[in-house]
N, C-alpha and C positions, 0 to 999 in steps of 0.2 A: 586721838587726833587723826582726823581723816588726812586724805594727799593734799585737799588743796590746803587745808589749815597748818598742816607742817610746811608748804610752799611759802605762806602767807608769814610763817612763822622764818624761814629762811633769809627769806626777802629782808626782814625788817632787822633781822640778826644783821645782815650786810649795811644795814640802814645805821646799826649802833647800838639798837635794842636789847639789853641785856638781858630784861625781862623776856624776849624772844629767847636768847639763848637758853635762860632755864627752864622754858617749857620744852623743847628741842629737847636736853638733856635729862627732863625727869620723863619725857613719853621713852626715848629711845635708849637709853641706858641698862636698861636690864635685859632689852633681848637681843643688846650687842655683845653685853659679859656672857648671857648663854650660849651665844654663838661663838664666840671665841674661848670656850671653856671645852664646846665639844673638840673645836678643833685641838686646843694644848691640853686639855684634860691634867689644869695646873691653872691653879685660883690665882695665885698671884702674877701668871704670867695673863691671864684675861683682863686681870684688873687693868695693868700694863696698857694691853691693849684697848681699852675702853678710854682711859686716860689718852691717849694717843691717838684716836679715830677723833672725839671732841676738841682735843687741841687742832689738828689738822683742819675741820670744821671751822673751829671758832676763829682760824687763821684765817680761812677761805674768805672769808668776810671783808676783808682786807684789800683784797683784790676783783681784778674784772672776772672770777670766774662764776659762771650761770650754771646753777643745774638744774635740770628739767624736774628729774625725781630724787628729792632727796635724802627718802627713804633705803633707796636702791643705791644710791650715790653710797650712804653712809656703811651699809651693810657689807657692799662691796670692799670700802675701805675697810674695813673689818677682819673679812674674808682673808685680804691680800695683807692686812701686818699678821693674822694670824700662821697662812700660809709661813710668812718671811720667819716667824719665830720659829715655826717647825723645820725648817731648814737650816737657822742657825744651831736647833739641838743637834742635828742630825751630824753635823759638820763639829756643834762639838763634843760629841759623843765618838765623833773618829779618834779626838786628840784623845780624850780620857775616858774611861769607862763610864758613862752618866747613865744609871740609872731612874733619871727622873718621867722618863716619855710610858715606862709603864707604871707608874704610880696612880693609884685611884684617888676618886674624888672622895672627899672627907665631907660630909653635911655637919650643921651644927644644929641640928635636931634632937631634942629631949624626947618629941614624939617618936617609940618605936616602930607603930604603925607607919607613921608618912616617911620616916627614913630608909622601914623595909621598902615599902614601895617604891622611892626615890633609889633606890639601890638595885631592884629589878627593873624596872625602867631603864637606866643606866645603861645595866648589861645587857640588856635587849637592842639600847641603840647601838652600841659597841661595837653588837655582830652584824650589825647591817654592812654592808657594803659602804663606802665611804661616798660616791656620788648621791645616791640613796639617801645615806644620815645629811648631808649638805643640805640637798632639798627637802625633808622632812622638816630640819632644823629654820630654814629659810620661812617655810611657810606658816610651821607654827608658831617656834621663836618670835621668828623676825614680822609675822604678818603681812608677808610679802606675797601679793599675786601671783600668778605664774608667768605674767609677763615679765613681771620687776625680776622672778627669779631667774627669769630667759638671761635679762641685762645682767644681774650679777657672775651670773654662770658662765655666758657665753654659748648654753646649750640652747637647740631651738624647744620653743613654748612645747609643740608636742612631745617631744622626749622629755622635758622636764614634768609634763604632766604625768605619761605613762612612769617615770622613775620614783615619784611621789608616790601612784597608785601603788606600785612593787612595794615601795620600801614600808606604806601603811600593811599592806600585807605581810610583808613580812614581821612585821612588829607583831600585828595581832596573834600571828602564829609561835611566836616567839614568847609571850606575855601568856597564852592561854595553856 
């Protein structure tokens, strides 16, 4: 789904269109749970958030709110409950010991070719620098421009391009 056809698809969500709303959520749904999976690196807490970016969404509808891109709109929103859950580990990981913030990702793969590889991939992103993995993740994941990742990020378009170029570098060197 290109920007103006998720637009078109927006629009008409707001309109009441339900039928809108499931194209919205089968285009945009998988590379919101990847993007919130890098950042909580915790299946169920992504899910969480995937569930919670489309409610938010499906709410907006409801009311006078326009968005221009919302693509960039939705991602963002993503971004920021995933943020907010790594800060509720963090906080309570103070009160108790939680070991859950380093726990790795589990695939449910039979394949052990595409598991090995999903598993050095992984650890390739891991070691990126974390602004780096945002914007890799934005671009591939999420298919977002480097403008839309400007908006998400709040970094300007040239640093996010040059952080992108780094962090593809460093993947390759990391992977090879």
């Amino acid at each position: 789904m290109d920007k103006e056809e998720l637009k078109r698809s927006y629009i008409n969500m707001k309109n009441g269109d339900r039928a809108a709303c499931e194209r919205i959520y089968n285009e945009l749904k998988t590379p919101v749970y990847v993007i919130a999976l890098r950042y909580t690196k915790d299946r169920y807490k992504a899910e969480d958030i995937v569930h919670d970016v489309f409610v938010k969404l499906f709410n907006s509808g409801e009311g006078n709110v326009y968005v221009e891109n919302p693509r960039a709109w939705i991602f963002r929103m993503a971004r920021n409950l995933a943020i907010d859950c790594l800060r509720e580990r963090r906080a309570d990981s103070l009160d108790d010991d939680d070991n859950s913030e380093g726990q790795s990702l589990q695939y449910e793969s039979d394949d052990y070719e595409t598991a090995s590889e999903r598993l050095d991939t992984e650890n390739a992103l891991c070691r990126l620098p974390k602004d780096e993995l945002e914007i890799v993740t934005l671009r591939v994941n999420g298919e977002l421009k480097f403008i839309e990742i400007s908006a998400v990020t709040g970094l300007p378009e040239g640093t996010v391009y040059s952080k992108y170029r780094s962090g593809i570098s460093h993947l390759k060197a990391l992977m090879s």
